[in-house]
N, C-alpha and C positions, 0 to 999 in steps of 0.2 A: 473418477479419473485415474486413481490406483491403477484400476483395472486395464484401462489400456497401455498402459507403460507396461506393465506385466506381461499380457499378449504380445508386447513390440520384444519383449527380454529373449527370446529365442532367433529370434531374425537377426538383433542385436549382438549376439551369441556369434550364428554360423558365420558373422562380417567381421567378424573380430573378438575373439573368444574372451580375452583379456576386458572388456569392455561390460561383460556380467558384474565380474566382480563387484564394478565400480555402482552399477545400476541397482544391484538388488537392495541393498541399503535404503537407494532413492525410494524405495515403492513403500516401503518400511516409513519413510520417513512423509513420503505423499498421503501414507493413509493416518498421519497424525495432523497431518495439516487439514485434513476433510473431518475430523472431529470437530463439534463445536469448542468454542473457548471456554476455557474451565478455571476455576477462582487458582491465583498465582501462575497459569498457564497465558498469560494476557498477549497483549498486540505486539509489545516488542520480543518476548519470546518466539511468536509465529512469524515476525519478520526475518530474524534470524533461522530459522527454520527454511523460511523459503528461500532466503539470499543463500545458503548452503545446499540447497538443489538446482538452483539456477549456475552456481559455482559448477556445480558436477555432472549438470548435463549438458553445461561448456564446454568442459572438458572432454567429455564422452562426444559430443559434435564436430569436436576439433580431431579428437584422434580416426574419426569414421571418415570424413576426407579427406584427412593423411592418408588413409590407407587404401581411399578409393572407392570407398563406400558410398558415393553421392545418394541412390536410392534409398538405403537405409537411411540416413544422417536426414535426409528429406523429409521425413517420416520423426522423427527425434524432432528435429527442428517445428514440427506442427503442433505436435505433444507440447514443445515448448511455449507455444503461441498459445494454446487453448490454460496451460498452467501460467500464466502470464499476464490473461484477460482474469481469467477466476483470483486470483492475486488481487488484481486491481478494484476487482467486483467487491472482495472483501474488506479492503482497504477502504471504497466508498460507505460498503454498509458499517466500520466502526464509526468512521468520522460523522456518519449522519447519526448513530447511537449517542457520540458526545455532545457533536450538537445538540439533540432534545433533550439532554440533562440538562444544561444550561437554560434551556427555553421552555422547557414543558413547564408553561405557568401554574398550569392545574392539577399538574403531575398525573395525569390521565395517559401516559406514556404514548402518545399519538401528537400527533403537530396540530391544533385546533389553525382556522383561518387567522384568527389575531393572532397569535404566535405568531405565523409566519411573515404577516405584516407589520409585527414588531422587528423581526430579524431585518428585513426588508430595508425597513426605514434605518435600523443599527448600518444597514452594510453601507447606504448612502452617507449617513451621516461621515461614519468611517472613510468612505472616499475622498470628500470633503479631506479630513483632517489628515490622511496618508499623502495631498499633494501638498500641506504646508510641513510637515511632522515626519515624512519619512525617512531622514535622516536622523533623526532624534533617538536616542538609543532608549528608547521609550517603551519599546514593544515586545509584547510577550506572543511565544508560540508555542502552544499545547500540539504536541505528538507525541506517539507512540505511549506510555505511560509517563513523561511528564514534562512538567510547565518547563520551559526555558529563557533567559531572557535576564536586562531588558536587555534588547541588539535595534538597530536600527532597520525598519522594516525593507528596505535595499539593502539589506542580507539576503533575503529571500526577492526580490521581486523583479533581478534579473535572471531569473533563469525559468530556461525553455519551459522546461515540467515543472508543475512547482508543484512540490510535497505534499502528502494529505496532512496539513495543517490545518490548527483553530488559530486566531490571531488576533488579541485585543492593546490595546491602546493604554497603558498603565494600569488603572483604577479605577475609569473613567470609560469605559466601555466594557460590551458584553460578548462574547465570544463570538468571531465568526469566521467562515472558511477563507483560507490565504486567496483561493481560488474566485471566490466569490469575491474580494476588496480589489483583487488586484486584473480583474476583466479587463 
């Protein structure tokens, strides 16, 4: 994905020269995000990584239709969509890695069928207790590299998007997606 930001960096260039400056970093910085995650390099380091490219190619977006650039800036703006889904793509694939820590019963690092009908039966059960319980400041929520908590689980469950969290119940239940309790 580097790669086409880099191609775009010339176009980007003759629309507004001052606008290199700001991008060539980014590509620097895109092609450490495209490395795999490495021990002390973890989720909230890459978070921050990417929340300071999306910061910067705001900025580069904003100043390209300041100055009239809609084509260019059009083009940037797509760039931004495709780094945006991939973002989210990888966001999915941590939170399904933590998930099968917790649940990989047989440590075979794959989801077997009972696994997942174990999860299953966790996230009902969990529903259940999120309608008597969810004010109860009882609930823990695993992101980014750590536990947080307890907060009442209506911290998280009005809002539109809700975070790639894990969310358990005291002591008393086993990890599972904020996404999956709160359907």
């Amino acid at each position: 994905m580097s790669d086409r930001l880099v191609a775009l960096l010339p176009v980007v260039q003759a629309a507004l020269p001052v606008e290199r400056g700001r991008l060539e970093p980014l590509v620097a910085l895109l092609r450490e995000l495209e490395r795999p995650e490495r021990a002390g390099n973890g989720y909230t380091h890459r978070k921050e990584r990417e929340r300071r490219l999306f910061s910067e190619l705001d900025a580069s977006l904003f100043a390209l239709k300041r100055a009239g650039h809609a084509p260019v800036a059009a083009q940037l703006q797509t760039l931004r969509g495709v780094f945006a889904l991939e973002a989210s793509l990888r966001d999915e694939a941590w939170l399904n890695r933590q998930l099968l820590e917790h649940w990989d019963l047989n440590a075979n690092g794959a989801w077997e069928p009972s696994e997942i009908d174990a999860y299953h039966r966790q996230v009902e059960r969990m529903m259940v207790l999120a309608e008597r319980e969810a004010a109860s400041p009882r609930w823990y929520f695993r992101g980014e590299d750590d536990v947080h908590g307890p907060w009442p689980l209506t911290r998280v469950s009005g809002q539109r998007e809700l975070p790639p969290l894990l969310v358990r119940y005291g002591s008393q239940t086993g990890w599972v997606r904020v996404a999956d309790l709160l359907r």
